[in-house]
C-alpha positions in Angstrom: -48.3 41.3 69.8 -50.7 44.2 68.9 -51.4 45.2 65.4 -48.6 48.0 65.6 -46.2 46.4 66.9 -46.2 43.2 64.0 -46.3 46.8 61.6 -43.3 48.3 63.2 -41.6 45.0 63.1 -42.6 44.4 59.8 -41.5 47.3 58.3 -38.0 47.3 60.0 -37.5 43.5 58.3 -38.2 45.5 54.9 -35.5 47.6 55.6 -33.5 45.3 57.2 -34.4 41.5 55.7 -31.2 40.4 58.2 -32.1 41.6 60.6 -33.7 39.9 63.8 -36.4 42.2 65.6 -38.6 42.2 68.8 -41.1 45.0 69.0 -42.9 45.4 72.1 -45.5 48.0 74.0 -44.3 47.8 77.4 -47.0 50.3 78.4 -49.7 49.1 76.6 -50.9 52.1 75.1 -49.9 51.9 71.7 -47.9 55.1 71.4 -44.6 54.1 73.3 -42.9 51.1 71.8 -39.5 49.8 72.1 -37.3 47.9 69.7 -34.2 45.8 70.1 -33.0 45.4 66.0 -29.5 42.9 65.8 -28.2 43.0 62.0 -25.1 41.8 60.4 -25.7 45.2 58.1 -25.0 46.7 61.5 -21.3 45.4 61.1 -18.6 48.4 60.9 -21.6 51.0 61.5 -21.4 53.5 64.1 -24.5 53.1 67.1 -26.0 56.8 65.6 -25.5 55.4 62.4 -27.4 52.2 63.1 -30.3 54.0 65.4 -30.8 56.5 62.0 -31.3 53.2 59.5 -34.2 51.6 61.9 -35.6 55.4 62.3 -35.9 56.2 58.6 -37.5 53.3 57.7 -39.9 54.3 60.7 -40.7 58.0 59.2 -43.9 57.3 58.1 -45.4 55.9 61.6 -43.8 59.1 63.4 -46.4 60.7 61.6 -49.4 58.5 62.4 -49.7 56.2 65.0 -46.3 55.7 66.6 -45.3 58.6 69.0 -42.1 57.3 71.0 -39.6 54.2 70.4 -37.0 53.2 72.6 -34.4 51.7 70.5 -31.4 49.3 71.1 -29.4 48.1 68.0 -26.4 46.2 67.4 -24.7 43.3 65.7 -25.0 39.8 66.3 -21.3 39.8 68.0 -22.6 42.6 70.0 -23.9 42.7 73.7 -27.0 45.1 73.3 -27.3 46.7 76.8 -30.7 47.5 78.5 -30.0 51.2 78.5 -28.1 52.0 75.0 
């Protein structure tokens, strides 16, 4: 795991200390991340409503480092899809 992905991760368990989170940098560049984020918070929350939690926390990054995260989100009774 590169340095920005432990960050991203990191700073999503801050916002979310439930939650369970694999961040990874399928294209190796640094810039183009994806995240799968499964949280009991999550429970009762709409999808947008989930994706906008993770993406706040994230604000900060958007305006360094991090230019594009693919994100999938649910709850731990949810299936989370490859393409959500």
């Amino acid at each position: 795991m590169s340095d920005l992905t432990e960050q991203i991760k990191q700073i999503i368990l801050n916002a979310l200390p439930d939650a369970t989170v694999t961040v990874t940098d399928p294209l190796n560049d640094g810039a183009h991340l994806e995240a799968t984020v499964i949280s009991e918070s999550f429970v009762g929350t709409s999808l947008v409503n989930q994706h906008r939690q993770v993406m706040k926390s994230l604000k900060d990054q958007f305006a360094g480092d991090l230019h594009a995260l693919k994100l999938k989100t649910g709850t731990p009774d949810t299936s989370v899809g490859n393409d959500d």
